[in-house]
N, C-alpha and C positions, 0 to 999 in steps of 0.2 A: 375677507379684508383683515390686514394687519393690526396691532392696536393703534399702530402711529398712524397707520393712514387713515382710521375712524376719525383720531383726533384731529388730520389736516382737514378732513373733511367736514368734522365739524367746526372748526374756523373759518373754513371754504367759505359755508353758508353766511355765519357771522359776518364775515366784510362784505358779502356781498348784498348783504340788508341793510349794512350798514353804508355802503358807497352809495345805493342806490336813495338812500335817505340823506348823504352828504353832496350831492352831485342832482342837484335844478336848474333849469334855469326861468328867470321870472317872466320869462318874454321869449312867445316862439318863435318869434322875427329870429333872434340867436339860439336857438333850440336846437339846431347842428352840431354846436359847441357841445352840447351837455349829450347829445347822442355818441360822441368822438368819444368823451370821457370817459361816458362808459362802455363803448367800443374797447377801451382800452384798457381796464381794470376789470371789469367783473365776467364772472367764467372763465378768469386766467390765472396763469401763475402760482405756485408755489404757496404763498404767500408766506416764506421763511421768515420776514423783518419783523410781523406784524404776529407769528406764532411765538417770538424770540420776547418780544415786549410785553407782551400776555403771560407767557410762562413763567419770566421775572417776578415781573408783579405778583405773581401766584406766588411764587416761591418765597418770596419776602412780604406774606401775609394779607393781599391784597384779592381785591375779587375782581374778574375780568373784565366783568359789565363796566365796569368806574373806569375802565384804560380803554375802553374800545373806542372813542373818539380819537384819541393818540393812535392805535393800531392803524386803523382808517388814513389818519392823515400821513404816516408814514409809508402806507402801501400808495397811495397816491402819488407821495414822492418819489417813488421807487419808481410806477409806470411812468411820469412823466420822462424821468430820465430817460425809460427806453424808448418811449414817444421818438425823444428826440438821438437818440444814440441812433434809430433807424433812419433816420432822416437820408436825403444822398448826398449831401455838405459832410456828413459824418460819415458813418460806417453802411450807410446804402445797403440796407437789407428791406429784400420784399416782403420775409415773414415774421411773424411773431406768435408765440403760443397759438402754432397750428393755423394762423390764418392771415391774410396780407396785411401788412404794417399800416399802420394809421395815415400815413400818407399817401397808400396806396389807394385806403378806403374811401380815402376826406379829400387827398390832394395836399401838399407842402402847406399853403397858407393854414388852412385849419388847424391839419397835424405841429406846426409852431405854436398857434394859438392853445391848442388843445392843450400841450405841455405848461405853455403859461399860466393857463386856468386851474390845472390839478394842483400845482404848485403854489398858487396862493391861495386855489381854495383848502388846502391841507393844513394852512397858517390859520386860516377860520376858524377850520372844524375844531384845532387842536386848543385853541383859545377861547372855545365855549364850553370847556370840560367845568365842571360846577359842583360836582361832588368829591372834587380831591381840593386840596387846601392850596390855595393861588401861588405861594411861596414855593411847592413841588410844582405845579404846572410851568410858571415863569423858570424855572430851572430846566426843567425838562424841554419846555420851546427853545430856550439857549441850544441846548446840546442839538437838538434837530436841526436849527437853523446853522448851528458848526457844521456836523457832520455833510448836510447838501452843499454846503458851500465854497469857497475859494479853499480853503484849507479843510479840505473833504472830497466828497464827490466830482466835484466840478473841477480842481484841482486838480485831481486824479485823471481826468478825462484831457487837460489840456499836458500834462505829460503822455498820456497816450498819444494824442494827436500828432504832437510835435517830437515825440520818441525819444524825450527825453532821458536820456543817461540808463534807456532798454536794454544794450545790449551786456548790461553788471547786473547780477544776481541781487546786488543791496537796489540797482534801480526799477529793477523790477516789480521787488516786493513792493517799495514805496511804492510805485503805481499802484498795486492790486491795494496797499493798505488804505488808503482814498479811495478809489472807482468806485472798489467794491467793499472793502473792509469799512469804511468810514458809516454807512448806514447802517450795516450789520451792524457794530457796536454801539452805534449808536441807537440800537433797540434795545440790546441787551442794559445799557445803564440808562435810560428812558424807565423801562420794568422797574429797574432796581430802584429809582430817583424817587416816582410820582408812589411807592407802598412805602418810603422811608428806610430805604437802608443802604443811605448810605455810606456806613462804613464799612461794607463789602463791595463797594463801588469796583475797587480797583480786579478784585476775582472775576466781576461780571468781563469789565473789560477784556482780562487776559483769556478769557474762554472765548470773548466773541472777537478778539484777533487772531487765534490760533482757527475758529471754527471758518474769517473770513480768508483766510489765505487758504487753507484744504479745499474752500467749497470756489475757489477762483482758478484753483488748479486741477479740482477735476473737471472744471470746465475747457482748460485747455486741454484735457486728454478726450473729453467729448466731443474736440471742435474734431480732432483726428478720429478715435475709433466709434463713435455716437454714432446713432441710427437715427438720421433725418425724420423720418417717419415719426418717433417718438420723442425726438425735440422737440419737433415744432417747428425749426429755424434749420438753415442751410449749414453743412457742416464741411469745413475746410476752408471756410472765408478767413483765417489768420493767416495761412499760406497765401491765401489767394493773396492778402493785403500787405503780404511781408512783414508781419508782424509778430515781432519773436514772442514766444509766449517761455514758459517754465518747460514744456515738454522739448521746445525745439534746444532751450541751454542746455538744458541737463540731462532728457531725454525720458522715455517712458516708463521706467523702471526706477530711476531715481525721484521721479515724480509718483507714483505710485507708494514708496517708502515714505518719504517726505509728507502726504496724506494719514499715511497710519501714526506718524509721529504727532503731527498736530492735533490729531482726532485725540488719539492716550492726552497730552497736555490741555487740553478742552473737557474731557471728563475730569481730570485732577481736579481743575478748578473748581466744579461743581461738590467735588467730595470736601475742599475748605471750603465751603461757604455753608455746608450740611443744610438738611430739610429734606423735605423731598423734594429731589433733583433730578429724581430717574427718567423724567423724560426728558431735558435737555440731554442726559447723558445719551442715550437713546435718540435722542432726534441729532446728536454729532455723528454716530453712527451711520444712520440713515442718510445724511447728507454727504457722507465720505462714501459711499456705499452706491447710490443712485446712478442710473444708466441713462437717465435722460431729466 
C-alpha cells in the first residue's frame, strides 16, 4: 500500500465511525431511514471533500479530531447529492460505489427521503462542533450552506439538467465549477476557515478550483475509457444521455493536457501558502492520475 492510500484509508475508517455516530435514528418505526443513510455513506467512496477539509486544517495548525464533525457533515452532503443524482427523475443510474443505487435498494420514496435526511442531518452534526470557537464554526456553516446550494451544487445540477449554455467551453466549466467544484472548495476553505487562516483563504480556493475541474474532467474521460468493474458505476451513460462532456468538445488528448495543467496550478498554490503541503500536493496528483 501506497503512502497516500494508508492515509485515505486511514480517513476511510474515521468517517466511517464517525457517520455511524452521526446517523440514528430515535424510533424503529423510521429505522429504514437511518439503514438507507448509511447504505449510503459508509464503506464508500473516496471521501476526497472530507480528506481536503482535514488536510487544511492540518496545514494551517489545526488538529483533525476538532474538524471531524465538519468532514462528516460534508461527506453526508456529498452522498446525499448522489442519493439523489441516481434517482430516474435525474440521471437513472442502477449503481453506485459497486452496488445498486439507494433507490434500487430502499425504492424512490426513501431514497428522496434519505437525501433529505443526510442533508439536514449534516447541518446538525456541523452545529454541535464545541471545541472550535462559534465565530469559525458560524463562518464555516456559511460557506457549506453556499457551496450545496442555489449558487453551488444544486445550481450546478440545474444547469446540467436543463443544458444550459453546454455546448461553450466557459459553460461548461461553469457547470463543473458548481456540480462539482463548489463542494470541493468548499472543503478546502472550511479547513482553512475553522484552524484561522484566513488570510490564505483565497490560495486554498484557487488550488481547490483548479484540483475540482481536473478531478471533473477525468471523470469525463473515465465515463469513456474507465473500467466499469472498478468504478463501480456504468460507464458511457454521457453518450448514452447526450451529454457533452470536456472529452466530447475538445477531445481526449486535449483533456488529458488540460489535467496536467490544472494539477502544476494546484501544487503552486500549495508552494504559496508553505508548511507542510506535501500531501495535498500529492493527493493533486493522485486524483489527476486515478483509473477509477
Amino acid at each position: 500500500m501506497s503512502k497516500i492510500d494508508g492515509v485515505m484509508s486511514y480517513y476511510a475508517e474515521l468517517l466511517n465511525a464517525e457517520l455511524n455516530k452521526a446517523i440514528i435514528a430515535d424510533n424503529n418505526d423510521y429505522g429504514i431511514l437511518a439503514e438507507a443513510m448509511k447504505y449510503s455513506t459508509i464503506d464508500g467512496g473516496k471521501r476526497i471533500r472530507p480528506i481536503l477539509l482535514l488536510e487544511f486544517y492540518k496545514l494551517f495548525g489545526g488538529k483533525s479530531a476538532e474538524a471531524v464533525k465538519f468532514a462528516t457533515a460534508l461527506e453526508m452532503i456529498h452522498s446525499y447529492s448522489l442519493v439523489h443524482d441516481d434517482l430516474p427523475c435525474m440521471d437513472n443510474d442502477d449503481f453506485r460505489r459497486g452496488k445498486p443505487s439507494c433507490h434500487k435498494a430502499y425504492g424512490e420514496n426513501i431514497a428522496v427521503l434519505t437525501g433529505d435526511a443526510l442533508l439536514t442531518s449534516a447541518f446538525e452534526y456541523a452545529s454541535s462542533v464545541t471545541d472550535i470557537s462559534p465565530e469559525r464554526v458560524i463562518k464555516a456553516i456559511n460557506i457549506l450552506a453556499s457551496a450545496a446550494g442555489i449558487n453551488g451544487m444544486v445550481g450546478g445540477q440545474v444547469l446540467d439538467i436543463l443544458s444550459i449554455n453546454l455546448d461553450t467551453a466557459e459553460g461548461l466549466k461553469k457547470m463543473y465549477a458548481l456540480k462539482t467544484g463548489a463542494l470541493l472548495k468548499s472543503a478546502a476553505m472550511i479547513g482553512c476557515v475553522l484552524a484561522g487562516g484566513d488570510e490564505k483563504i483565497e490560495h486554498c480556493q484557487r488550488y481547490a478550483d483548479a484540483l475540482g475541474l481536473a478531478f471533473q474532467i477525468v471523470d469525463d474521460m473515465l465515463d469513456v475509457i474507465g473500467d466499469e468493474s472498478k468504478l463501480g458505476k456504468p460507464v458511457g451513460s454521457d453518450e448514452k444521455n447526450d451529454k457533452l462532456t470536456f472529452v466530447s468538445i475538445f477531445g481526449m488528448e486535449k483533456a488529458k493536457q488540460t489535467v496536467i495543467d490544472l494539477t502544476v496550478d494546484a501544487k503552486n498554490c500549495i508552494d504559496e501558502i508553505g508548511g507542510n503541503g506535501e500531501f495535498l500536493k500529492d493527493f493533486a496528483d493522485y486524483l489527476a492520475s486515478r483509473t477509477f
